[in-house]
C-alpha positions, -999 to +999 in steps of 0.1 A: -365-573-409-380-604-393-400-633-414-434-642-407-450-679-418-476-665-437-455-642-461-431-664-487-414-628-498-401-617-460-369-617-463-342-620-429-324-592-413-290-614-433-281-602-472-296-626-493-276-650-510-281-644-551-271-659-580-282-656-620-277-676-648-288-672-685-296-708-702-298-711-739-330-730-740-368-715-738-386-707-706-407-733-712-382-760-712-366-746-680-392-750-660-405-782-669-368-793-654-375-777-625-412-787-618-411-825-631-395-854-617-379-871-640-363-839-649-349-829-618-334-862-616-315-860-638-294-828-632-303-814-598-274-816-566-240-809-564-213-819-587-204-854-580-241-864-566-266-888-579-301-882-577-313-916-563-346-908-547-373-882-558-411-877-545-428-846-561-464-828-547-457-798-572-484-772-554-483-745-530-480-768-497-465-793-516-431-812-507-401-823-535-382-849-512-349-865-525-319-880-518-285-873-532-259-902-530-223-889-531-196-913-549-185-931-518-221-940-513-228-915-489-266-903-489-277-871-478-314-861-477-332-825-486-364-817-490-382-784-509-417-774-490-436-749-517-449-719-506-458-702-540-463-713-579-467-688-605-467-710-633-434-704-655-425-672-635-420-679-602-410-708-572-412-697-538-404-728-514-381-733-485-357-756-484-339-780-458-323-811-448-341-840-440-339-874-431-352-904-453-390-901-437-391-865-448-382-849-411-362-819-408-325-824-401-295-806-394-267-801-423-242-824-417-216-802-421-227-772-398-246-773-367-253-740-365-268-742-410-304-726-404-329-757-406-350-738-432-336-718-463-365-692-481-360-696-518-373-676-545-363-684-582-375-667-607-376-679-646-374-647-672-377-654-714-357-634-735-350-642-773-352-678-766-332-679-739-341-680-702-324-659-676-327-679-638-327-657-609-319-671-577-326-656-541-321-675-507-322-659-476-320-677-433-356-686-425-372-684-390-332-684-380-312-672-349-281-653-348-261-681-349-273-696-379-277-662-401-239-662-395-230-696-407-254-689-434-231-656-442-202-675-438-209-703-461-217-681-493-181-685-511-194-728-507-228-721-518-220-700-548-194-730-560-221-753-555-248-734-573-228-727-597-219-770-601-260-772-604-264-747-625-240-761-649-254-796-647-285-777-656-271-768-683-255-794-695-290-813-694-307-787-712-283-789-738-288-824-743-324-810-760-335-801-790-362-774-782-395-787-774 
């Protein structure tokens, strides 16, 4: 299957890379840490990074632009480009590398890491807890890069799963709102 630009669900040709995670903490909660600031500040990146710079245009079109500093004070830049809000259900947005003016980059660590990831996540309530669906698939990518992409899913599960805990361990630091 190919992707097209103007369709945020078309998915590549490559298996998807998937990951879930139930959070004790209302729906509502969860997504304000996804969709504010402040929020993602303060759990969002790897294990190990610091959040040092955030900019935010939460809307369809919309860029989150950051930069993560590792502990030996190296920086690395991403950015999130939204292509679809459903308000406490649903973020559709690619996502990529970037340098600090907000141009796409290459992953450091692979030159052949497509330049844009397709990312659904999806947030789903059940009896006060919140169950995180994660999809990301090779966008607008060559051969080459849907195979480093394949390749790299043992890494990018560990990581996730570093996130996801941080995540959690700022949610936890809540009383419910």
């Amino acid at each position: 299957m190919t992707t097209t630009k103007n369709n945020p669900t078309v998915e590549t040709a490559s298996p998807p890379f998937l990951i879930s995670r139930v959070f004790d903490a209302p729906r509502e909660l969860v997504w304000k840490a996804w969709t504010e600031r402040d929020r993602l500040m303060q759990w969002f990146g790897p294990k190990g990074f610091q959040m040092t710079t955030a900019n935010l245009d939460f809307r369809p079109g919309g860029q989150f632009h950051y930069c993560l500093r590792a502990s030996d004070g190296k920086e690395m830049w991403g950015k999130f480009v939204y292509r679809e809000i459903k308000a406490r259900e649903r973020i559709v947005f690619t996502n990529s590398f970037s340098d600090a003016n907000g141009g796409t980059t290459r992953a450091p660590f692979n030159p052949n890491w497509p330049l844009e990831v397709l990312n659904t996540v999806s947030f789903t309530e059940a009896g006060g807890k919140t169950v995180i669906d994660m999809i990301g698939s090779p966008f607008n990518a060559n051969d080459a890069e849907r195979a480093a992409f394949e390749s790299m899913k043992p890494s990018m599960d560990q990581g996730f799963k570093g996130t996801l805990d941080q995540l959690e361990a700022y949610l936890a630091s809540f009383h419910k709102e």
